[in-house]
Every structure is written in structure tokens, then in C-alpha cells.
MARDRENLO-767570 format. One line per field, with one value per residue (C-alpha): residue in three letters; x, y, z. Coordinates in pm, whole numbers, plus 50000, padded with zeros to 5 digits. Last residue first. Example, Ala and Ser with C-alpha at 12.3 -4.5 7.8 and 13.67 -1.06 7.14 Angstrom:
# residues 2
aa <- (ser:ala)
x <- (51367:51230)
y <- (49894:49550)
z <- (50714:50780)
END
This chain:
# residues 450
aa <- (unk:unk:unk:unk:unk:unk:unk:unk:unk:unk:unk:unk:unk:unk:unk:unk:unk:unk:unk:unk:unk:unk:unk:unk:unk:unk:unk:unk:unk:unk:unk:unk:unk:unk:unk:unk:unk:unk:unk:unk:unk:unk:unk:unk:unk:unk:unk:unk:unk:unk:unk:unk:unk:unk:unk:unk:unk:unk:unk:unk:unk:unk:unk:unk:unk:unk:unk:unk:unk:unk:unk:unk:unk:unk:unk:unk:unk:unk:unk:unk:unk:unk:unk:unk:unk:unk:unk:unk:unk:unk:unk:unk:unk:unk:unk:unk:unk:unk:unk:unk:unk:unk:unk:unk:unk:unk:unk:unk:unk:unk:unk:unk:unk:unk:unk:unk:unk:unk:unk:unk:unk:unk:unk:unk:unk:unk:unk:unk:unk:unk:unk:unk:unk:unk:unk:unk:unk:unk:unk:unk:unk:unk:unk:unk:unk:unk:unk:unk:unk:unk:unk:unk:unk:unk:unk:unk:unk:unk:unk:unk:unk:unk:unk:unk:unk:unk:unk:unk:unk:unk:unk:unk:unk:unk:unk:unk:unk:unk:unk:unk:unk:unk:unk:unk:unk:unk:unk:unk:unk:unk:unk:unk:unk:unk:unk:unk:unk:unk:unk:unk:unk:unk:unk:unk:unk:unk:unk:unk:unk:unk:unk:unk:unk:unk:unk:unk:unk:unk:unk:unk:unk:unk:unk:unk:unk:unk:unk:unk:unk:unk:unk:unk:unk:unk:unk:unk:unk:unk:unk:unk:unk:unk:unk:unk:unk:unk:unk:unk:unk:unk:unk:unk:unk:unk:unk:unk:unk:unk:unk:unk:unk:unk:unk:unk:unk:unk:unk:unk:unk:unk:unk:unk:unk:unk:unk:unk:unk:unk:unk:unk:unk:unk:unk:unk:unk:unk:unk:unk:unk:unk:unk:unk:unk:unk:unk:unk:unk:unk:unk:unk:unk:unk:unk:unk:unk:unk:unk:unk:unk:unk:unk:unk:unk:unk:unk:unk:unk:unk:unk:unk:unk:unk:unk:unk:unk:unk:unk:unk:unk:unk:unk:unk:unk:unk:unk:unk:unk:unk:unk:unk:unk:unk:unk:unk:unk:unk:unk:unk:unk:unk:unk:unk:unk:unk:unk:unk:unk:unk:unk:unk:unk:unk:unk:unk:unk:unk:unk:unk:unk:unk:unk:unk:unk:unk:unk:unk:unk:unk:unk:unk:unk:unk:unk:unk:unk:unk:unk:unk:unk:unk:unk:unk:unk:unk:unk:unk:unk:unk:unk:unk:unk:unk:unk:unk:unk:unk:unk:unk:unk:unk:unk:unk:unk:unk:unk:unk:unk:unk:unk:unk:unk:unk:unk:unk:unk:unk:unk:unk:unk:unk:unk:unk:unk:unk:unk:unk:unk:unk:unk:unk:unk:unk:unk:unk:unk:unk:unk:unk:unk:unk)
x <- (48863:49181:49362:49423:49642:49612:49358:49286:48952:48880:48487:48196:48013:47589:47602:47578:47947:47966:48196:48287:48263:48399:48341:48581:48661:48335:48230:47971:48087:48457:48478:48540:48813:48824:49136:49026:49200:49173:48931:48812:48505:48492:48438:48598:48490:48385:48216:48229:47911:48027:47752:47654:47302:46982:47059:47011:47075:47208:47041:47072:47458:47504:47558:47735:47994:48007:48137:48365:48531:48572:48739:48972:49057:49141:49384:49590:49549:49672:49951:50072:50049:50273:50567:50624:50592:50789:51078:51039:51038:51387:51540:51442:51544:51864:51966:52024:52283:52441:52240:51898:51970:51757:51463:51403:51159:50979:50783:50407:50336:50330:50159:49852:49829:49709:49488:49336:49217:49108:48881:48717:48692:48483:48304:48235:48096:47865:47681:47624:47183:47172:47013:47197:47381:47532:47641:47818:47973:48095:48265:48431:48532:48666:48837:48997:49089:49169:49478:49609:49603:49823:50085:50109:50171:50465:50597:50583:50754:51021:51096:51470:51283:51070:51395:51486:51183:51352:51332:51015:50866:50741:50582:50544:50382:50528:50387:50575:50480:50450:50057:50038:50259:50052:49758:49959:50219:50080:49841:50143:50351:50028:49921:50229:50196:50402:50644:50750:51099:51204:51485:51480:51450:51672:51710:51318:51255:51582:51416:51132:51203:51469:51223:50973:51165:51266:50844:50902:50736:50823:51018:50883:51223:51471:51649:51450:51149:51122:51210:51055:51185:50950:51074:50905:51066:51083:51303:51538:51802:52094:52282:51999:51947:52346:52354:52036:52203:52508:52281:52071:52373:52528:52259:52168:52496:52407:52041:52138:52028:51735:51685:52031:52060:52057:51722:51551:51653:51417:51206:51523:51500:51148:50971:50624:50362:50054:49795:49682:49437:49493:49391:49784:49798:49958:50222:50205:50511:50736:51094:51356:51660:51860:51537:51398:51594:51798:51783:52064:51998:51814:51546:51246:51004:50762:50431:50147:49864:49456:49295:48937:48908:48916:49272:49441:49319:49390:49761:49774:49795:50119:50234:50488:50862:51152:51014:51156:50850:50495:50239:49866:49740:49381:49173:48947:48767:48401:48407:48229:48550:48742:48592:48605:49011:48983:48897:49216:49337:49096:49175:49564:49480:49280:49593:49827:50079:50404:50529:50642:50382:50441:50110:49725:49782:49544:49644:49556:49685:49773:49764:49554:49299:49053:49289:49317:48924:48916:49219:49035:48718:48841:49052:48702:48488:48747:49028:48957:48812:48945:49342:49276:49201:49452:49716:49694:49615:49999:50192:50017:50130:50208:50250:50403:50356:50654:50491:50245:50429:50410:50091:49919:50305:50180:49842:49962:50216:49931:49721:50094:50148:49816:49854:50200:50071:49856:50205:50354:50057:50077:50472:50460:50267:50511:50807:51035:51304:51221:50926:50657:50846:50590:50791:50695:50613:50727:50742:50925:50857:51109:51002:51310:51376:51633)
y <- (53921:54078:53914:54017:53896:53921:54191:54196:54169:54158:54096:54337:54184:54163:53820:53690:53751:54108:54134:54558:54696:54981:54944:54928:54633:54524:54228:53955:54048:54144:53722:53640:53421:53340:53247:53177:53279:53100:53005:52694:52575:52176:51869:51969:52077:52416:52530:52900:53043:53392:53631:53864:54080:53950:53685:53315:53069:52739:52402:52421:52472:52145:51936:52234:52215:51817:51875:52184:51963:51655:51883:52041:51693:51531:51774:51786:51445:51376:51639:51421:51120:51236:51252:50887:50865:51139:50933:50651:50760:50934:50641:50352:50597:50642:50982:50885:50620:50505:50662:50631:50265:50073:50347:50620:50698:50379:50360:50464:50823:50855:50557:50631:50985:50869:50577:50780:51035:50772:50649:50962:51016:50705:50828:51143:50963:50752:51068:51224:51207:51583:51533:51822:51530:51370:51737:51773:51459:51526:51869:51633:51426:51731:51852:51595:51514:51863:51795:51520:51700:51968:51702:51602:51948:52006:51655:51770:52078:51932:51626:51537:51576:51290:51069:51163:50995:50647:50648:50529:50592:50333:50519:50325:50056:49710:49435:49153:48794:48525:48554:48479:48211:47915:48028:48379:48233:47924:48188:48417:48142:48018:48409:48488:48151:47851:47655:47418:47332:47051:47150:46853:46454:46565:46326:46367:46648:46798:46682:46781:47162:47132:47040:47288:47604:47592:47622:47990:48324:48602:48899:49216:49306:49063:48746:48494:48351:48556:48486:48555:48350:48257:48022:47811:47664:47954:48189:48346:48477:48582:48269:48151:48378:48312:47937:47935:48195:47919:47645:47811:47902:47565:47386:47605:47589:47159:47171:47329:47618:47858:47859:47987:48143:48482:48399:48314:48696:48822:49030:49092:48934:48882:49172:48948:49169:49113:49388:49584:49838:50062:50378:50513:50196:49837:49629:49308:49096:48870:48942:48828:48962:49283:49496:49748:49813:50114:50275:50385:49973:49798:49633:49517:49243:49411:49200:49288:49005:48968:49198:49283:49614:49806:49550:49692:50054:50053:49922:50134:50470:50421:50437:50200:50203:50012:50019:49722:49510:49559:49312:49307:48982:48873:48876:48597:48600:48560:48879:49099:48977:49079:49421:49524:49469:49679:49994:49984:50230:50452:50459:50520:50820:50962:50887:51031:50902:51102:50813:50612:50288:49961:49919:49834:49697:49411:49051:48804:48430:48158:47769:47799:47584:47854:48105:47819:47766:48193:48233:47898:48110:48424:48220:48077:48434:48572:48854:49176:49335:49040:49117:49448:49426:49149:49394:49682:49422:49392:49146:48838:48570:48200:47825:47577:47224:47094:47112:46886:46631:46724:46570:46913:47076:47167:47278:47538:47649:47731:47924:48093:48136:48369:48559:48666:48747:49043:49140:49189:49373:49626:49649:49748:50123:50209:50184:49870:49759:50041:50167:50009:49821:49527:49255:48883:48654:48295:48247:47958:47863:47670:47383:47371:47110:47266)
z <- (48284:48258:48528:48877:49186:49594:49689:50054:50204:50608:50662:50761:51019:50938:51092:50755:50688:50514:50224:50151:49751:49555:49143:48861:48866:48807:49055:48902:48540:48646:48756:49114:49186:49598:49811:50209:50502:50841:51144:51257:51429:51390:51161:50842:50531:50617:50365:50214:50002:49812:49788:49465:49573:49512:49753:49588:49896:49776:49754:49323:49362:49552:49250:49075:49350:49343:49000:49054:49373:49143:48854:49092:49247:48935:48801:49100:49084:48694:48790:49055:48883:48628:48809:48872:48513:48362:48671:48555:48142:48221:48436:48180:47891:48054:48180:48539:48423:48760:49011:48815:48719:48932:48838:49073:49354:49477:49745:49653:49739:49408:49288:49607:49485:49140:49281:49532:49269:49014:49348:49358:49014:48993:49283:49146:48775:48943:49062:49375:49456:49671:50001:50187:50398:50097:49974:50328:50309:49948:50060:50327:50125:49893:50143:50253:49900:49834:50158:49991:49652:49875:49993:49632:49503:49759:49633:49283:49335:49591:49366:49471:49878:49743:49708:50033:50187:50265:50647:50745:51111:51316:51629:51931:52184:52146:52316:52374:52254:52510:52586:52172:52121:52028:51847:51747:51642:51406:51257:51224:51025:50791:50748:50568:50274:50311:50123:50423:50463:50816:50972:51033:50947:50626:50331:50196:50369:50163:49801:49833:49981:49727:49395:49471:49503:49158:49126:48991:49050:48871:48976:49032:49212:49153:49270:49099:49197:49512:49917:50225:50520:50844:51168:51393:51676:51910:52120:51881:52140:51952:51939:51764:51509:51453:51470:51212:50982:50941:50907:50606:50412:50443:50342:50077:49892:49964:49818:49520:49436:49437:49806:49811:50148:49947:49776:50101:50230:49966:50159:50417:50743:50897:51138:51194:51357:51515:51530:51832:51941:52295:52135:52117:51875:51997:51725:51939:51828:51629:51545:51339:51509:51641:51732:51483:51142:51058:50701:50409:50290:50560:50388:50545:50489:50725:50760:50951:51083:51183:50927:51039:50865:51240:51311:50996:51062:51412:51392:51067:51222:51326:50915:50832:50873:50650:50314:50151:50214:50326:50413:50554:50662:50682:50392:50282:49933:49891:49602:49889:50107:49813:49761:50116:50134:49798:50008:50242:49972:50102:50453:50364:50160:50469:50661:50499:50229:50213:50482:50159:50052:49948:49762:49804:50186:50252:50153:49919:49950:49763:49874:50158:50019:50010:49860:49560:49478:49479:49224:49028:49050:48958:48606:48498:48538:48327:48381:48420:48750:48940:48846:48922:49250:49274:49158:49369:49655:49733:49820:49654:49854:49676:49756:49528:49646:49870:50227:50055:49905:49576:49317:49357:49214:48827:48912:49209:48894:48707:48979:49065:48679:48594:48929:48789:48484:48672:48821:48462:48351:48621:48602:48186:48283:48596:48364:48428:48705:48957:48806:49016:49294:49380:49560:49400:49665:49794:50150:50287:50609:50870:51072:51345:51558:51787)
END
């Protein structure tokens, strides 16, 4: 079979695995730096040789066009026109502890970059091996075209015994295409990175087997990184051998390549041929939040005080009160804290081997950390959009406790209320009557002094 085969280079975001969270942002950010660079350094390469980059994750891009120069955005923006880098949708590699509100919000930067002139349209995610249901409408709703799962199979099992690409459909009927590669760096293991006859050999071999298991077409995607590491680099090493073998080779012909080159080739000639595939796509790597139970158990309640507080915000937005810059900063602080927790990875490289390392210690302090900073966060937000609304309020002459429903229909349950011995003595007998005249069921649960 004549084969074109596409090679794409990326750099897998694992914050803390090789470094502490807080030296992986500015790593990544360099990253950006080299790829416009290294586009430079290859424009005289025959075309399906020049160097060709995806930024995983938007985490990084965000950030990268909130701080670097006017000069370097527009050579980022100049090169995702051409096709030679390109930015795609999901903020992080996220765990399954994420919900969906969290997961809306992090879609938040895909807005930013079209409102920047940049084009979106592939999502991808790598190592985890499941993704959220939920995100076959949310990809498609933000007008993303494409999904990829560079998955890794360690401790996990992998959907369907080859590369795979198909129609990921939602219970609503949506659907996304889906490209389920080899392993994110699978490239690096055929030897890319060598010499063109290891390679050779490599990428034969794994041709005879996808084959012999039913690969249907001639097109073919492998993800690979600059060197073979997490948060690695890019490099143009790449460069020379896909010049070099189209040069002696008639096929398979190399192509560096970004995501949305394969699945734009797929989907405009393949796309009545592609099965649909209607299911859950649960991850399996969420033991490592079960080694944080306290933290984890505070994480899935700052999920739920961000609903809340949403909600809370709605309701303000609705009463006419004017919110702040300083909410929706903390808003998006909020989503940012719980999004690098729930984010992938739990442990540094070595936390097996040498879990008291300072690499291992400071990962996991840091990982930790952004649990407390949301906890924190959220009670501050909620007491701020609280005081917002406070002047809208009923004034009875008598103390009265407000209660919002943040949601958006009847429920019943408990609520937990502080009241101060200045606005209820202690020392006084009192009944709470709803304001249908009904007295209400109290129960103490803890004191303090004041």
C-alpha cells in the first residue's frame, strides 16, 4: 500500500511529573518560542520536511498570548495560518475528577483565540486513557471539528485493537471525530530520531502488523516528541529523515504534519466510511487521587461551590447588581486551581522509586496546594458576590436568614448557617419560620464562644 504517513510533533504537558508545577509553565511558553524559530530554520525544506508543531494544550498558549510581545503573537498567528503550528482546545490533560461545569470553563480560552484571529479546531489529549462523554457536545457546541487521544496503556485498557478513526456521538445525537493513534510518543519508539535505516525497520515492521489487523486506509497519523520525554522540547532532528527518506523512498512517503491535517484529510474523504461510536469513555488512572483522599474530598466540594457560586452569580446578574472585575478574575483563578488538580498527573517520575525526593516532595506540596488555594477562592468569591446582593435584600425588623437556591429547580435539603451571639444570644429561645408562616426544623450542630 502507498502509504503517506504523518508525523506529529508535540510536547506532552505533564505538570510535575519531570519538574515542579511552577518551572513546567515557563518551559512550555519556550517551547512556542523554538517552534516559530525552528518554522524559520526549515522554510527552505521540502515542504513535507519543514518543522511542523501542535500545541497540546491551550494552558500554555493562553498564556503564551497574555505575555509575550506584540512581534512574537503575530509570527504565532502568521504560522497557524500557514498550517505550520497549530492551537487546539482542551486547557490540560485532564483526570475524570473534573466535572462538567469545570470542563465548560476551561473551554473558555478556545473563545479567546478566535477573538485573538486564531483558528481552533481540534481538541487533544494524551496519556490519559478516557475522556469525559460530555465532551462530544462540548467540542462540537464550541465549533471544534476533531478529538485526539494519544493514549497510553500503562495499568489501563485501550479501545479497539488498532489505530482508529471514528464518530465519537453524545446521548443528544452530537458527534465529533476522533483519531485513537498509538502511544503519544509512539514516533519516538520507531526511531524517528535516528537514523533513517533503525527507523526503517521499525516503521515496516508496525506497518505489516496495523495492516494485518485490518487498517483500512492509506493515510496514517504518529505522534512523536523532540526527545523521548514528557515536556520535552521540540527539535528539527525530525527534519533531516523525513528529507532525506522522500528523497530515496518513492513511499511511504513522511509528512511532518499537524492533528487537524490527518482528520481534515479523513473526514473529507472518509467520512460516510467511519463508524459511529455511541458510549461512555471512562478514564482509568484515578488511583492516584484515591492516595489524596482529603484533598480530593475537598476538590470535589470546590467543584460543587463553583456551581454554586455560578449560580449565586446568575442570580445577582438577574437582580441587576453591576459584578465586579475583581469576581471574574477570581472566577477564572478558581477554575485554574481546580483545573491543575484535576489535571492528570499525580506524582513526580520518581515518586515510586524515591518518594521522598525533593522533586517528589515539592510535586506533590504543589499538586496539593491548589486545592486549598480553591477552597479558599470560592469562600471569598461567594462572600463578595454576597455583599453585592446584600443591598437588594429584604430588611425585617426581626433577624432572617436569606437562602438561594442556586440551581435551576425545586429541591429540598439541609442547610449549615453561622449566626453570631449578637444577632442570636445564646441565651435566648427562638423558632425559624419560612415566609409561609411554617415553622422550620432547627438542630444545633457546633458552638463557639462568640
Amino acid at each position: 500500500r502507498h502509504f503517506t504517513i504523518y508525523f506529529i510533533q508535540h510536547s506532552h504537558t505533564d505538570i510535575g511529573y519531570t519538574r515542579p508545577q511552577t518551572e513546567i509553565l515557563p518551559d512550555h511558553l519556550r517551547y512556542i518560542d523554538y517552534a516559530l524559530d525552528f518554522c524559520d530554520q526549515t522554510d527552505t525544506l521540502p515542504d513535507d520536511a519543514r518543522f511542523r508543531w501542535t500545541c497540546e494544550t491551550s494552558w500554555a498558549v493562553r498564556e503564551y498570548l497574555r505575555t509575550r510581545p506584540a512581534s512574537q503573537i503575530e509570527r504565532l498567528k502568521r504560522r497557524v495560518k500557514e498550517g505550520r503550528i497549530e492551537l487546539t482546545g482542551l486547557f490540560l490533560n485532564s483526570s475524570d475528577l473534573a466535572d462538567e461545569t469545570t470542563i465548560a470553563a476551561t473551554l473558555q480560552p478556545i473563545r479567546e483565540f478566535r477573538e485573538k484571529g486564531f483558528a481552533v479546531k481540534a481538541a487533544m489529549q494524551d496519556d490519559i486513557n478516557g475522556v469525559p462523554w460530555c465532551l462530544a457536545d462540548y467540542l462540537s457546541g464550541a465549533g471544534l471539528e476533531f478529538l485526539n487521544m494519544g493514549q497510553n496503556d500503562a495499568r489501563a485498557l485501550r479501545p479497539f485493537d488498532k489505530p482508529t478513526t471514528f464518530w465519537w456521538e453524545s446521548p443528544s445525537g452530537n458527534r465529533i471525530l476522533v483519531n485513537r493513534p498509538e502511544h503519544y510518543m509512539f514516533g519516538n519508539s520507531l526511531g524517528i530520531l535516528s537514523s533513517p535505516e533503525t527507523f526503517g525497520k521499525a516503521l515496516f515492521r508496525h506497518l505489516g502488523e496495523i495492516t494485518a489487523k485490518g487498517y483500512a486506509w492509506d493515510r496514517y497519523a504518529i505522534q512523536f516528541s523532540g526527545y523521548l520525554t514528557d515536556n520535552s522540547p521540540p527539535s528539527t532532528t525530525a527534519c533531516k529523515l523525513v528529507e532525506q527518506w522522500n528523497k530515496t523512498y518513492a513511499w511511504p512517503r513522511l509528512r511532518l504534519a499537524t492533528i487537524s491535517e490527518f482528520l481534515t484529510y479523513m473526514k473529507k474523504n472518509h467520512a460516510a466510511e467511519l463508524p459511529v461510536i455511541r458510549g461512555a469513555w471512562p478514564d482509568w488512572w484515578m488511583d492516584g487521587f484515591g492516595s489524596a483522599a482529603l484533598q480530593t474530598a475537598y476538590a470535589r466540594t470546590a467543584h460543587a461551590d463553583c456551581i454554586a457560586n455560578t449560580g449565586l452569580m446568575s442570580i445577582a446578574a438577574i437582580m441587576g447588581v453591576p459584578l465586579n472585575k475583581y469576581v471574574s478574575e477570581l472566577q477564572e483563578q478558581i477554575t485554574d486551581d481546580l483545573a491543575f488538580y484535576d489535571e492528570h498527573t499525580f506524582g513526580a517520575a520518581e515518586s515510586i522509586t524515591d518518594p521522598l525526593c525533593e522533586n517528589s516532595v515539592v510535586q506533590l506540596g504543589e499538586k496539593e496546594s491548589y486545592v486549598w488555594s480553591a477552597v479558599r477562592k470560592n469562600r471569598i468569591l461567594r462572600e463578595e458576590v454576597m455583599g453585592e446582593v446584600q443591598p437588594y435584600l429584604p430588611k425585617p425588623e426581626v433577624p432572617s436568614v436569606t437562602v438561594f437556591n442556586t440551581l435551576n429547580r425545586m429541591r429540598s435539603g439541609t442547610v449549615l448557617v453561622y449566626i453570631d451571639n449578637q444577632i442570636l444570644p445564646n441565651d435566648k429561645k427562638f423558632r425559624m419560620i419560612d415566609n409561609y408562616g411554617r415553622e422550620m426544623m432547627v438542630q444545633p450542630v457546633s458552638s463557639r464562644e462568640e
